[in-house]
N, C-alpha and C positions, 0 to 999 in steps of 0.2 A: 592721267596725270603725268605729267614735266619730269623727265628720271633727271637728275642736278648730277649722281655721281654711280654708277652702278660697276659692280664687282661680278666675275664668271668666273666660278674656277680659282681664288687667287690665294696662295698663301704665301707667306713670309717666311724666311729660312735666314740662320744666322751660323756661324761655324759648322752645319752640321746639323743645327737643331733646329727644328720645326717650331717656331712660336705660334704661329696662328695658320687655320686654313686647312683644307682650303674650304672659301670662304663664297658665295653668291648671295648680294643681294642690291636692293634699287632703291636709294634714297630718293623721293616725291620733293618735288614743292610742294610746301605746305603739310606735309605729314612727318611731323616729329617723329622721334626716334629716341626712346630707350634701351640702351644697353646694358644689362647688369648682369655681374657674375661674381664669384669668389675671388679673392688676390690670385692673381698668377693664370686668371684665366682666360685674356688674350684682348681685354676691352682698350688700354692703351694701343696697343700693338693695331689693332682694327681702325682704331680713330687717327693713326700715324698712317697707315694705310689708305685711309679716306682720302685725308689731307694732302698725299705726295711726299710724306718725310721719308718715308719705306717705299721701293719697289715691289710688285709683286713679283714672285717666280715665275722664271721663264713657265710659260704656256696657262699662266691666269691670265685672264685682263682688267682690266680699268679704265675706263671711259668718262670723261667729264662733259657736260653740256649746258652750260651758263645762258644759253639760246642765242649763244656767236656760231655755233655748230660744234659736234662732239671735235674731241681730241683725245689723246690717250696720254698727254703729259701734262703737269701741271703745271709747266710755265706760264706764265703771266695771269694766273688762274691763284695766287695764295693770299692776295689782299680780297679775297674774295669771298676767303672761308678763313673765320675768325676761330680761335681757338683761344683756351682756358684751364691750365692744367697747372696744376703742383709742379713741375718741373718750370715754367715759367715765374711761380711766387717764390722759389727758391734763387732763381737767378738776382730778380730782385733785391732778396734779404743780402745775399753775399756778394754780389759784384756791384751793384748799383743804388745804394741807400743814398745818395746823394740826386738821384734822380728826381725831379716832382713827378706830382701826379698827372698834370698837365701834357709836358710833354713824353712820358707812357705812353699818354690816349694817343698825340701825336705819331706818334712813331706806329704805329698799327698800320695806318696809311702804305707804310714802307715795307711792311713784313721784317723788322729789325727790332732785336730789342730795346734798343736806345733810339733819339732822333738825332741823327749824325749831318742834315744838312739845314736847310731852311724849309719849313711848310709853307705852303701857301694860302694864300688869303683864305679861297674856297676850303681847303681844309681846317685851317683854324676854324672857321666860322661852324665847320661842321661839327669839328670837338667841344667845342663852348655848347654847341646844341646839346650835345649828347650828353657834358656832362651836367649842364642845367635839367635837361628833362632825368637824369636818373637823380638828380637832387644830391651831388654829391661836389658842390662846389667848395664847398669848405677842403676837399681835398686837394683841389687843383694844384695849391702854391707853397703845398707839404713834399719832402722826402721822403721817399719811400721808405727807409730806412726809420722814418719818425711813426709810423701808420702802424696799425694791428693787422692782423692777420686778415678778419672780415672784411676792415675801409683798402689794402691792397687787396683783395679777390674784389671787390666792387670798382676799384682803376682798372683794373684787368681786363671786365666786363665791359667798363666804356671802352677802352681799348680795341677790343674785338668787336663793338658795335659801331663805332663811329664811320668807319666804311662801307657802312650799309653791306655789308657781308650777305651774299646769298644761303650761305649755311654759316651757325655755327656750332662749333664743338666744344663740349664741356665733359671735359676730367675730372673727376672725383669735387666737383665744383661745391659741396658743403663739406667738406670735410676738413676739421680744425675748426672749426664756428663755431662759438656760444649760440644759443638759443634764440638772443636778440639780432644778432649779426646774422643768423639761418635763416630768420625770418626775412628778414630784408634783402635778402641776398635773392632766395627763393620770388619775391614779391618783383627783384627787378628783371627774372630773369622769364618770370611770368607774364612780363610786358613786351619780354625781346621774341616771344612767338609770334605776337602780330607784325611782325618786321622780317621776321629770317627762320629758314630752317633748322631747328634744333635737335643734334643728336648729341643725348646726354648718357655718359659711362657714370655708373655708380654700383657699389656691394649691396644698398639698399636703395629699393624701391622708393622708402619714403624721403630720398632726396634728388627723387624725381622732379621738376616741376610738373604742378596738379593737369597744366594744359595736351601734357604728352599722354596719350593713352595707349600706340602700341608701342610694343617693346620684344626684346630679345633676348634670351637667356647665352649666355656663354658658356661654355665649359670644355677646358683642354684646348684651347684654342680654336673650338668650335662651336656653329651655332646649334643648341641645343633645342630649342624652342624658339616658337614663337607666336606672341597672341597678343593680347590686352597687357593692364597692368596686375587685374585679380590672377591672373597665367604665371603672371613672374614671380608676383608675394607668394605663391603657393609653392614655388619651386624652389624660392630663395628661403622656406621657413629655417627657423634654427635647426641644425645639425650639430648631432655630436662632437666633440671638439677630438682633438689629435690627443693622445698621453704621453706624457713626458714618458722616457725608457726607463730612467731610473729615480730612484726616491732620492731626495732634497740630501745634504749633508746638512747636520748642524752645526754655525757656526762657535768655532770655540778661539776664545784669547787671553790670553796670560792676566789682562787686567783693564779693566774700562776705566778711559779718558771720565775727569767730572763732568765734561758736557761735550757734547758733538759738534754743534754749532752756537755762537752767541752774535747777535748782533745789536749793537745799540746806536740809537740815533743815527738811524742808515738813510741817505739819500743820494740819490743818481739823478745827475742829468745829461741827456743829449741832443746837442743842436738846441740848446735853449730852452729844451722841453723837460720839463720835472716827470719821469718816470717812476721814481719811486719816494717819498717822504716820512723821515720821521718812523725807519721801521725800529723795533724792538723785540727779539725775537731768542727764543734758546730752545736748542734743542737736545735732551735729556737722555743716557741711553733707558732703553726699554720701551723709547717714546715711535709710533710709526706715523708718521704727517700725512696732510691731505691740505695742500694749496689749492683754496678755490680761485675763482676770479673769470670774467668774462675777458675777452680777446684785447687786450691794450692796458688790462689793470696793472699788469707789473710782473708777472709771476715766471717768465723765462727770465728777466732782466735780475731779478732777484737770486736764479739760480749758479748765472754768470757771476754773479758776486761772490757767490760760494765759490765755485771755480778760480775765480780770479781773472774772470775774462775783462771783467769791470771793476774799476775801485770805485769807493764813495765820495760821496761830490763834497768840496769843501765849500761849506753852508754859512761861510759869511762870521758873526758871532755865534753861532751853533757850533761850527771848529766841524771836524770831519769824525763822521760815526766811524765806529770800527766794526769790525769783521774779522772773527775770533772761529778759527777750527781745531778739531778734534781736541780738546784740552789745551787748547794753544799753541800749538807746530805752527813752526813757520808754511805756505804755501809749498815749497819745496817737498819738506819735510812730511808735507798730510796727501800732496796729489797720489802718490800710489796706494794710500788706503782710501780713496774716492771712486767710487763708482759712479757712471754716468750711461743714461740713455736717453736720447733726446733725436728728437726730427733734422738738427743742424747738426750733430756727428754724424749719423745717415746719411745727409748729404752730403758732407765732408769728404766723406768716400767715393762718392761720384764724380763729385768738381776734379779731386787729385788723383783718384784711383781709375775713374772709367768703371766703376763695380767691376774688375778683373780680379781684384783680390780673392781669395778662395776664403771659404768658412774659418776654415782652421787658422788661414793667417791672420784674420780679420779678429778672431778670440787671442793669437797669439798677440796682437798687438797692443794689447790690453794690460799686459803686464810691461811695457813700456811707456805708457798712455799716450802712444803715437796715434798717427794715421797712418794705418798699411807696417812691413814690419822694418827696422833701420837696423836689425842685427841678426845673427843667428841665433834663437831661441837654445836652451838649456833643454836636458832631457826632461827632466821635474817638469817645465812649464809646457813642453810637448803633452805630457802625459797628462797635465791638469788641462790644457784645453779640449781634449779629444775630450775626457770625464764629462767637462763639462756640456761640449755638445751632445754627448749620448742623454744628459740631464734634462736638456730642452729641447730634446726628438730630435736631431739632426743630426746622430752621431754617422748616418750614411751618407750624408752631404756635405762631410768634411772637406772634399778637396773641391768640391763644385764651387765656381766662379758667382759672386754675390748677383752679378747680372743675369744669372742662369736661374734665379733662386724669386719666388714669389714675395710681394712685398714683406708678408704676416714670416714668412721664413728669417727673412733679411731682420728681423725686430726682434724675433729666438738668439738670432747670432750674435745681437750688438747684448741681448739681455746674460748671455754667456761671456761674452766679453768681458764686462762690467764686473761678474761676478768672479772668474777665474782668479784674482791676484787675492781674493778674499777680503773684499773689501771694509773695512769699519764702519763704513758707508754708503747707503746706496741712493741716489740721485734720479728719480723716472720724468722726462718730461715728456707730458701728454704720450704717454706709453702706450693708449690704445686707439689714437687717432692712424688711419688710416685702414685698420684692419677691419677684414669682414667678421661676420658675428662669430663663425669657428675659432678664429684667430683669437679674437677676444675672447674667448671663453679659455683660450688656453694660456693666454700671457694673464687672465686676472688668477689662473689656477697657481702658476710658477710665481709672479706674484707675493699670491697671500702663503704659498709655501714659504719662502725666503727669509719672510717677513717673522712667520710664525718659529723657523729653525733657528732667530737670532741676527740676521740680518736688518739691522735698524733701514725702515725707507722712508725718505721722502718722495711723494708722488705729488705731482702736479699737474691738475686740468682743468677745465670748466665745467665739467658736469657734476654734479654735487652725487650722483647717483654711482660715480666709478667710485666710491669709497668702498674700499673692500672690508669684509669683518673683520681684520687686524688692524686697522687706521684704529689711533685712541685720542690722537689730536688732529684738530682743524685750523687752519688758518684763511680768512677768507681775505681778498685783496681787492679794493675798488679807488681806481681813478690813483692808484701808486698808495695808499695807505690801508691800513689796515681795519678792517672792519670790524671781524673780530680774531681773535685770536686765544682757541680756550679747548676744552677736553672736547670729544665725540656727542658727550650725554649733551653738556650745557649747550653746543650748537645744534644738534636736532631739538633740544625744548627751545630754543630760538625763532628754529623753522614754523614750529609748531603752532607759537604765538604769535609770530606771524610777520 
């Protein structure tokens, strides 16, 4: 079989530090490729590697062979191999929400994230193929910026297909997807093997497409195994989760606000599009929430409200809902007793920081609700971040740089963040997307601690199953309104009935 991209010897080395490698081996045409390991265990780093984003160290190699004859760089070789990663749907959310879907696919042609010139006939002709056969024309003549999570990972994919790519790569390519949008995402991407080589990175096996059978285990930046897919699921079973160093504090305060959150007659639009309608909402202390909703229902847009990243749309004769915090504080007055954890602070730190930040600063800047830190910290708040990293196992990785730090690490530090200034309130959004099953065993353990010591939370996800045994309310979110909105009991006899 056709080696397309093959590796001797090759690892990756960044300040000093060994990320990945070293590393052999021969991607086939036509033989898919699974890659799965733990956060931090070098499956990006490998797929940057494949691709030409990373050099290897001097005296690995890298060789490509598209059947022009090998080479060992990857110039004129990147429209070639299509790629698919959480770092590109972020780029999207933040720099480019005015984008269509359209020209996305367009610009894949160019290896650019945007299309900066004129395409050409033959290419347009190719993207309208592409995006007719993956059935996603209704997104063409949308903003990125208007799209869910799922209908952007499925632009992405036409994206990366429409130049008939000899490989491509896929980065944690279900991860954030509700159920329905997994399915289809999985379905389209199940079609893209008879078309192109696929090597797909993931924590879990089961967001493999079914077509890939072998695969490779990672670990430490090496490859560990490798065999089939029953090879991998045996290797990736659940594992013990890490222990937090020290037992939870309880939180205590002088006197509870009558209510945490109110919102009445709440409605958001943008770009013309009704994101959220008609909400009514209160949140009670003693009360721990559970936002459900599939990927476009409303339920980050809703948290922005809280924050204030979004005000309420004025609704014509409806007049404009309001948005009532902690007993009434002005926005000012309530953001430092707000806690926040969410995918777009995380990334926030990348876009402006380069993840250079260190742990401790990263918790330090928590008590100023910055990004990164804009003063010299106090002794007190010295001493409450270190606490707090020793709280959620990282009191060794204080000064280590956020980019040094595996993902499920980097989501301990924002969860100490959040929590150091001692918050009134704590805000989770989809807190356990991205992590592998250790990770998650240990952010739902810290969690439903928090929760349990008097830290009132709102969490929010898609999956109806992350409700932890502290959640006593639900609120479920479909198409921007609310579907229901009621205690724990009444929405599982709900489920029940069906």
């Amino acid at each position: 079989m056709h080696s397309l991209i093959s590796l001797d010897n090759a690892s990756v080395t960044r300040a000093g530090i060994r990320l990945a490698g070293p590393l052999s081996l021969s991607l086939q045409r036509g033989r898919h490729l699974a890659v799965v390991g733990s956060n931090g265990s070098g499956k990006t780093t490998l797929l940057k590697l494949l691709r030409g984003d990373l050099p290897p160290d001097r005296g690995g190699k890298r060789v490509y062979d598209f059947g022009d004859g090998a080479q060992r760089s990857p110039a004129g070789l990147r429209q070639r191999i299509g790629l698919v990663s959480p770092d590109m749907q972020e780029f999207y959310a933040l720099h480019a929400a005015r984008a269509t879907g359209r020209s996305v696919v367009l610009s894949g042609f160019y290896d650019t994230p945007l299309l900066y010139g004129q395409a050409t006939p033959e290419q347009e002709a190719a993207a309208d193929e592409t995006i007719a056969r993956l059935g996603i024309e209704d997104l063409a003549g949308s903003g990125m910026g208007s799209l869910s999570t799922g209908q952007v990972r499925k632009v992405l994919i036409a994206r990366a297909l429409a130049p008939n790519p000899d490989v491509l790569l896929l980065d944690e390519c279900m991860e954030g997807l509700d159920a329905v949008s997994r399915g289809e995402v999985l379905t389209l991407l199940e079609a893209a093997l008879e078309r192109t080589t696929v090597v797909c990175a993931a924590h879990r096996i089961g967001d493999v497409p079914r077509g890939i059978e072998c695969a490779e285990v990672m670990e430490a930046g090496l490859i560990s195994l490798e065999g089939d897919r029953s090879v991998a699921l045996e290797r990736l079973g659940d594992r013990a989760p890490e222990v937090a160093a020290c037992d939870l504090p309880v939180a205590r305060r002088s006197a509870e606000p009558e209510f945490l959150l109110r919102m009445r007659g709440v409605a958001v639009v943008i770009d013309g599009k009704r994101i959220l309608d008609g909400v009514d909402w209160t949140v009670l202390p003693g009360e721990h929430w559970l936002v459900l909703g599939s990927n476009g229902a409303g339920k980050s847009t809703l948290l922005k409200l809280v924050t204030s990243e979004l005000a309420p749309y004025a609704d014509g004769e409806r007049g404009t809902g309001t948005v009532e915090r902690l007993g009434g504080m002005t926005m000012d007055e309530a953001r430092p007793h707000i806690g926040v954890v969410s995918p777009a602070l995380q990334a926030s730190y990348a876009r402006e920081l380069g993840w250079e930040v260190t742990a401790l600063e990263t918790v330090l800047s928590g008590y100023r609700g910055s990004v990164g830190m804009l003063d010299e910290p106090t002794s007190e708040e010295l001493f409450g971040a270190r606490e707090w990293l020793e709280r959620v196992g990282l009191g060794e990785l204080a000064d280590r740089p956020l980019r040094r730090m595996s993902y499920g690490q980097q989501r301990r530090a924002f969860l100490a963040r959040a929590m150091a200034p001692g918050p009134a309130l704590l805000l989770l959004d989809e807190p356990l997307t991205g992590l592998d099953s250790a990770s998650r065993a240990v952010m739902r353990t810290l969690i439903q601690g928090l929760a349990e010591n008097g830290t009132p939370v709102v969490m929010v996800t898609h999956h109806a199953d992350d409700r932890l045994p502290v959640i006593n309310r639900v609120m479920e979110l479909e198409a921007g309104r609310q579907r229901f909105c009621g205690s724990r009991e009444e929405f599982e006899a709900s489920q029940i009935m069906g």
